[in-house]
N, C-alpha and C positions, 0 to 999 in steps of 0.2 A: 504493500500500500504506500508506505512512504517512499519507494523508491519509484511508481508512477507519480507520485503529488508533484519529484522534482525535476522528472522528467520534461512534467507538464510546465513547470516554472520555467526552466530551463528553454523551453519553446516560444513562451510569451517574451522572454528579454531577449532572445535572440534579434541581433542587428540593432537594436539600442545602445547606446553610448553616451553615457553619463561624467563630463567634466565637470567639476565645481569647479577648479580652477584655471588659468592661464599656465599652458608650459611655457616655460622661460626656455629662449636660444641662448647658448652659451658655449664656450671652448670647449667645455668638459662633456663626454655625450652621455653622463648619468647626474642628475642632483639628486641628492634627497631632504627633505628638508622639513620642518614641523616644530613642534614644540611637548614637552615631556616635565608636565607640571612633577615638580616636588623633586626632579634632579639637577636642579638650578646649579654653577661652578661642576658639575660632573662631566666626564667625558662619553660620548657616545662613539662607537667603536664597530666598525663592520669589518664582516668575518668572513672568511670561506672555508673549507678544508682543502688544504694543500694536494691529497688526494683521497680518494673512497677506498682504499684496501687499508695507510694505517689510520684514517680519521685525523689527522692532527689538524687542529685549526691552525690559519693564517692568517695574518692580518692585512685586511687591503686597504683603509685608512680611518682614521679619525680624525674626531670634531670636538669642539668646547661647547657646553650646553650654558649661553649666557643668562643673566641676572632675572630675566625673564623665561626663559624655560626654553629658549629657540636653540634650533642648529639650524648646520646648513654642513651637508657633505656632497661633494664634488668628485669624479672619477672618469674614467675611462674603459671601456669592456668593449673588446672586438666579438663576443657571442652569449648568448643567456647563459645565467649560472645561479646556484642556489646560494644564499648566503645568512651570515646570524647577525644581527642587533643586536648589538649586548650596551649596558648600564650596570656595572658592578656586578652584583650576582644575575642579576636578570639579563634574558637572552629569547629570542623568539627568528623563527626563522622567516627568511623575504625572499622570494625569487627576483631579478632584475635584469629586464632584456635591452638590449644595446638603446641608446637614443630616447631617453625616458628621463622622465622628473616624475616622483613620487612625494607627495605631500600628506605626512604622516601627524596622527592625530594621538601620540601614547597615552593610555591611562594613566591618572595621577597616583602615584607611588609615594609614602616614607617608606624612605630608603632607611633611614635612620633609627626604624623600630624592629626592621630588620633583626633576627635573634642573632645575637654575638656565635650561639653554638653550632650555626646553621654554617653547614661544609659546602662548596658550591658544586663539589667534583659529585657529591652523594646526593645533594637535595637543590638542583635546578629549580631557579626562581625564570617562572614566564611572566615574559616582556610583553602585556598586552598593547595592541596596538588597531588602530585604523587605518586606511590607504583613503583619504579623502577623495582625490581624483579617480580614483578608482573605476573603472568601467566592466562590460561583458565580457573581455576579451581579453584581459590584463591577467596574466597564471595565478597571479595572488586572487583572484576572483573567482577561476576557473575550478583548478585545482584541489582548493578544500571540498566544493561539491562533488567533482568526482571521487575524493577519496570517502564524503560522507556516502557517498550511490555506491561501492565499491565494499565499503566494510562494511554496510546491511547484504548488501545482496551475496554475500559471504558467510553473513550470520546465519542467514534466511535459507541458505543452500548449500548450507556445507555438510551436511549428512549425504544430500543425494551426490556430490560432487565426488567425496573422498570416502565414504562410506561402501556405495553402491557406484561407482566409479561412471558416471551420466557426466560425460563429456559433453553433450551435447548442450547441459547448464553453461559451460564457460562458453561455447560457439555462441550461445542466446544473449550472452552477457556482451559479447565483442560487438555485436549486432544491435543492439538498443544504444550501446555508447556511442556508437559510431552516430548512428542516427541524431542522438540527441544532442550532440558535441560539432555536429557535420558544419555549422557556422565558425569552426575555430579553424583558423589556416595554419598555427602555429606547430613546425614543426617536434619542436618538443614537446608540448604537450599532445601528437600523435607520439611520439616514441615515449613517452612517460606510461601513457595507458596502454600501450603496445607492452610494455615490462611488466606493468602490475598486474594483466594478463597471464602474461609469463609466468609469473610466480604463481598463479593458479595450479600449472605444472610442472613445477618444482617434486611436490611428495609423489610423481610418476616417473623419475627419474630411472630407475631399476631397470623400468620394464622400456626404458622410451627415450633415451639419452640420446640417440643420434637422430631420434626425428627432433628433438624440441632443438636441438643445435642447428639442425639443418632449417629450422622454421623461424630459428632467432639469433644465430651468430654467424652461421654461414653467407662471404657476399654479404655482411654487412659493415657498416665503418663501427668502432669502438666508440663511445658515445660518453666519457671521460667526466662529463659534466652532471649528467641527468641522472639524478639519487634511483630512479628505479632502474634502469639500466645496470646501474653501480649494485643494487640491491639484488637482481637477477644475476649478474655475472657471480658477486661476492659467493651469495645460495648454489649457482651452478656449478662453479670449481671450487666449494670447501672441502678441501683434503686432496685435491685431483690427484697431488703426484701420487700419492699412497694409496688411490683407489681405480687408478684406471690401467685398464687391463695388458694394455699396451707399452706400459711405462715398470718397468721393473727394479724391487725394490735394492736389489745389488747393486744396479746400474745407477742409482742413488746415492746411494753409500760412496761406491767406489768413486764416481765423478766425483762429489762432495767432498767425502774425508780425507782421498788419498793421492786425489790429483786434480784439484779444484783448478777446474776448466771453464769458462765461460759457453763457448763456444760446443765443445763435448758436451756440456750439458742442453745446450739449443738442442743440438742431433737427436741425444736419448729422448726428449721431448717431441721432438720433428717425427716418432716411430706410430704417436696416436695421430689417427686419422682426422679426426675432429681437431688439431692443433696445426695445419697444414699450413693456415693464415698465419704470417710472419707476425704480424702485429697482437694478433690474440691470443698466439706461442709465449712469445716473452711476457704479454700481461700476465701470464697462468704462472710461468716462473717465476715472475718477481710475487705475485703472492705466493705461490708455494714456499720460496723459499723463504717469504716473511713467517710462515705457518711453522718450515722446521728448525724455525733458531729455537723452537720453544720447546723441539723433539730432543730427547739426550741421545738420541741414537747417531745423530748429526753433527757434527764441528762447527760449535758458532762461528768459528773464525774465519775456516776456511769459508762460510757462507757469507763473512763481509769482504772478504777476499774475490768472491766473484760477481759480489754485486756492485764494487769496486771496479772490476772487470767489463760487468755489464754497463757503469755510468761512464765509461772511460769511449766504447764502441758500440754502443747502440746507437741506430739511426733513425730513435724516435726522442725529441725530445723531451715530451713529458714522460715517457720512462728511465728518463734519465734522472730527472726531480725524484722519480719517484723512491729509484732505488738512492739515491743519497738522502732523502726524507727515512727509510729505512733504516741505513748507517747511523743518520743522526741519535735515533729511536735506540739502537743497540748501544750506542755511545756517550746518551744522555746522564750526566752526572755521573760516569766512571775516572776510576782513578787517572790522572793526567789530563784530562778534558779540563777546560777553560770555566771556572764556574761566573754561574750569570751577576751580572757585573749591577750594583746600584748604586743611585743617589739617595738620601734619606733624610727625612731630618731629624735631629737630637733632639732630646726634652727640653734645650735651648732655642729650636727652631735650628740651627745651624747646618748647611749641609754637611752632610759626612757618607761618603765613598769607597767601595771595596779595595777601589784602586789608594785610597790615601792608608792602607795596612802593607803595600806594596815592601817586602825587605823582613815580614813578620808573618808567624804561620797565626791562622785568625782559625779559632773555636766560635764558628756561625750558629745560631740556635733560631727558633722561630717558636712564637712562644703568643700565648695570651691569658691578659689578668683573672680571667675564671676558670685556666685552666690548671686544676690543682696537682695535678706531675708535675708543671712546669715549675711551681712553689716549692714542690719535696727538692728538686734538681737544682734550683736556684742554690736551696741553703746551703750545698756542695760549693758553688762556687764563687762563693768570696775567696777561702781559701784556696784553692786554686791562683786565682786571679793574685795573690801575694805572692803565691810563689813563682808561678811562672808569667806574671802579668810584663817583665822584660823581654820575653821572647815570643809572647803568645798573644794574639789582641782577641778579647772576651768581647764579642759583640750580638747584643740581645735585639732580634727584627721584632714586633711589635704586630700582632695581626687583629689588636682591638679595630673596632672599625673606627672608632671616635679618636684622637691625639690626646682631647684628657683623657680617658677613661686611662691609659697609659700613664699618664703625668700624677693624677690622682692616686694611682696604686704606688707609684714607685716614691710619692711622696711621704708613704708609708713602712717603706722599708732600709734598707740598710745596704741597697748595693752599691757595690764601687767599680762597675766597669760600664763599655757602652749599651748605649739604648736607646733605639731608632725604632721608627713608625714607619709601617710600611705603605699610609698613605692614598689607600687605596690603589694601589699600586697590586691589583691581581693579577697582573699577565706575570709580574716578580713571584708569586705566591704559586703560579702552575710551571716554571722554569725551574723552583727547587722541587715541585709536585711535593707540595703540601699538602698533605687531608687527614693528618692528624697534627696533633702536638703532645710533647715539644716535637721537634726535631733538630738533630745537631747535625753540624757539617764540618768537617775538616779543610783546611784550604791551606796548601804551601805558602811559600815567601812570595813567588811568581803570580797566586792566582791561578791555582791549579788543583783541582779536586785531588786530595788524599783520601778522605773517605767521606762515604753517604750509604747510608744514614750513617754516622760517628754512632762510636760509643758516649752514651751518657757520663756526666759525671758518677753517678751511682753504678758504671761498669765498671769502674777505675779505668779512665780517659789517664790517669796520670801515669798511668806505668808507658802510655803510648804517648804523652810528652816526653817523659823522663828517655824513650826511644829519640825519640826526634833530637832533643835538646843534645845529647850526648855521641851521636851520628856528625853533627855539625860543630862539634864541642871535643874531640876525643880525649881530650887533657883531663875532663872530668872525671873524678874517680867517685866523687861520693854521689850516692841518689839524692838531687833537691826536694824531693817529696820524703819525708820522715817516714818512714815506718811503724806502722802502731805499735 
C-alpha cells in the first residue's frame, strides 16, 4: 500500500521544479551555503571517503560558521559524489553533482549540552538538515524515496524472495522503479538503483555467481563513486581470493609470503574467468589483499611490499590512492611513523606545539575531567614528571568539550606538567583514534611514534624511560626511578 501511495506521489511531481532561491554564477562550480543556528564560531566541514573498500574519510574543504549562524563553502567536482557535513560530533550525508549551489536550512542544535561521555567513533550525532532549493530531480530528493520504496518492498517481500526463491518479485521490482523514476535522466541515480537491485542477488550467489557478474560487472566501467555500486562490489568479492575456485590457496601463500610479486600475483588472479577485466582484477586485489593483512596465515609485510609494488605501476590512478590509503591504514601510528602534529592552547591560552618538544621524548596522554582512570593515572605522574621531567615532556590533551571545564578541574589539583585543550579540534582526536581514555603515547626526540597505545603510568612506563634515558645516556649506572 504504501509503496503504491509513493509511487503515485512520485507521478504527480514528476516534471515540476521547485526553486526558492536564485543560483548564484560563480568561479567555483559547487557553493553550499545556509545557516546552522546554535553552531555560531564553529566550523562546518565536508567530507568524502577517500575510497569504498577502506572507508577513510577525506576532507575536501571547510568553512567558518559566523556570529550569525551562516556559511558559505565553495569547490570544485569534475562528476557526482556522495559526501558528509559534519559540525563536531554531528555529520549527515549530501550527494552533490557538478555545477550546483545548494542552500541549506540545518536544524538548531546545542552543541554544548552535548554529553561530555558521548564517543563520536561509537555514538554518531545526525546532522539534520534541509536543501531549500531543492527540487524533483536533485538525488538529495530523489534518493531517500527510492531507498524508502526499496526497504518496504523488501520488508513486504522478502519471504517470497529468499525464502521461496520468486525471482520474479525483484524483475517486478526493477519494472515499477523504472517506470516511476522514468522522468530522472541522471545517470547515477540509474546505476545507484541498478546496484540496490543487485544486492537483491547477492544471498544467490552459490548457485548464480557468473550470471549476476555477467549481468552486473561484465562490459561494464567500475563506478568508484556511487555507494551502491561500492556496496555491491564490496558484498560480491568479500573473501574472493579465498573463495573462488579458480584462484588457489598455495598460489597465495606462495606469491604473498615467499616471493611477493606484484605482477605474479595479477597472473594467479588473471586464472578466474570472471576477473579477465584488467581494471576489476586489481580492484578485487587490492581488496583482497586489504582482507588478508588481517589473515595470520599471510605476511603483513610482504602485503605492503606489493601494494607498494602495485602504487609504484599501476595504470589506474585511483588504484593507486587506493593502495597507498591502505599503506597508510597499516602504518597509522606504528612505531617510526611521524605522529600527528598540533597547535593547542595552554590553561594560559598560549599556543603550544608538538613540534616546540622537538630535542625531548614527550609522554602524550588524552584525557578528560570525568574520566576517572584518567585521575587514578594522573596521581602517578607528578612523580614521574620530577624525575624525569628533564628528558621527558608530560603533556596532558584535554578532550573536555568546554576550555573551562578543563581550567576549573585542574584548578583543583596539584599538577605540575603540561595541559592543553584540544579545542574542538576532532579530526586531532581520530588521527590519534581516540575512543576511549586515557590514552598515552610515546613520541621520540624527532617526533616519531615509539609506542601506541604506551604503557600507562600504573604499567611502570618508568622502567621504559629508565630504557630510553640510559640508551642515550650510557655513562649512567644508577636507575633514576628509586626502587621501592
Amino acid at each position: 500500500m504504501l509503496f503504491k501511495k509513493l509511487i503515485s506521489f512520485l507521478h504527480q511531481i514528476a516534471g515540476l521544479l521547485f526553486v526558492l532561491f536564485p543560483i548564484m554564477i560563480c568561479a567555483q562550480n559547487i557553493i553550499i551555503k545556509g545557516n546552522a543556528p546554535g553552531a555560531e564560531g564553529k566550523t562546518i566541514t565536508l567530507l568524502t571517503y577517500n575510497n569504498q573498500i577502506t572507508y577513510i574519510e577525506e576532507k575536501i574543504t571547510s568553512a567558518p560558521i559566523d556570529s550569525s549562524g551562516n556559511f558559505i563553502i565553495s569547490f570544485n567536482i569534475e562528476d557526482t559524489i556522495s559526501a558528509i557535513l559534519k559540525i563536531d560530533y554531528y555529520k549527515s550525508g549530501i550527494f552533490i553533482e557538478p555545477n550546483n549551489t545548494y542552500i541549506l536550512k540545518i536544524d538548531s542544535i546545542d552543541y554544548h549540552a552535548l554529553n561530555e561521555k558521548t564517543n563520536p567513533y561509537y555514538e554518531p550525532k545526525q546532522l539534520n538538515y534541509s536543501i531549500l532549493n531543492i527540487n524533483n530531480k536533485d538525488l538529495n530528493f530523489i534518493i531517500p524515496i527510492f531507498d524508502g520504496i526499496y526497504n518496504d518492498y523488501i520488508r513486504e517481500n522478502y519471504s517470497a524472495i529468499y525464502r521461496f526463491r520468486d525471482f520474479s518479485k525483484i524483475d517486478t521490482f526493477r519494472v515499477m522503479i523504472n517506470r516511476a523514476f522514468s522522468y530522472v535522466k541522471s545517470d547515477f541515480f540509474k546505476n545507484y538503483v541498478n546496484y540496490s537491485i543487485a544486492l537483491l542477488e547477492i544471498p544467490f550467489i552459490s548457485s548464480s555467481r557468473s550470471i549476476i557478474a555477467e549481468k552486473y560487472l561484465k562490459n561494464r566501467p567500475v563506478q568508484y563513486e556511487n555507494l551502491r555500486y561500492m556496496n555491491f562490489f564490496n558484498d560480491f568479492f568479500d573473501n574472493y581470493l579465498l573463495s573462488s575456485y579458480a584462484i588457489k590457496k598455495e598460489d597465495l601463500i606462495q606469491t604473498i609470503n615467499y616471493t611477493p610479486d606484484y605482477y605474479a600475483l595479477t597472473d594467479t588472479l588473471g586464472k578466474d574467468s570472471l576477473l579477465r577485466n584488467e581494471v576489476l582484477r586489481e580492484l578485487v586485489l587490492l581488496k583482497g589483499l586489504y582482507q588478508l593483512s588481517n589473515d595470520k596465515e599471510f605476511n603483513k609485510n610482504n602485503i605492503s611490499t606489493i601494494l607498494l609494488q602495485l602504487s609504484k605501476h599501476t595504470k589506474f590512478e585511483t588504484h593507486r590512492k587506493i593502495a597507498e590509503n591502505i599503506m597508510q591504514l597499516f602504518n597509522k601510528l606504528q612505531p617510526s611513523t611521524i605522529a600527528p602534529p598540533f597547535s593547542l592552547k595552554d590553561i594560559n591560552k598560549q599556543i603550544v606545539s608538538l613540534s616546540d618538544f622537538k630535542g625531548k621524548y614527550v609522554y602524550l596522554n588524552f584525557w578528560t575531567s570525568w574520566c576517572t582512570t584518567c585521575q587514578s593515572e594522573f596521581g602517578m605522574m607528578n612523580k614521574l614528571k620530577e624525575i624525569y621531567g628533564s628528558k621527558i615532556a608530560f603533556v596532558s590533551i584535554s578532550a573536555d568539550k568546554e576550555f573551562l571545564t578543563m581550567v576549573n578541574y585542574l584548578k583543583t589539583q596539584k599538577y605540575n606538567w603540561q595541559f592543553l585543550h584540544f579545542d574542538d579540534n576532532y579530526d586531532l582526536l581520530e588521527a590519534y583514534g581516540i575512543n576511549s581514555y586515557p590514552i598515552f603515547v610515546l613520541i621520540d626526540t624527532q617526533g616519531k611514534i615509539i609506542s601506541y597505545p604506551a604503557l600507562k603510568p600504573s604499567e611502570s612506563i618508568a622502567n621504559y624511560f629508565e630504557y630510553l634515558i640510559k640508551k642515550d645516556n650510557p655513562t649512567i649506572k644508577k636507575p633514576l626511578f628509586p626502587k621501592p
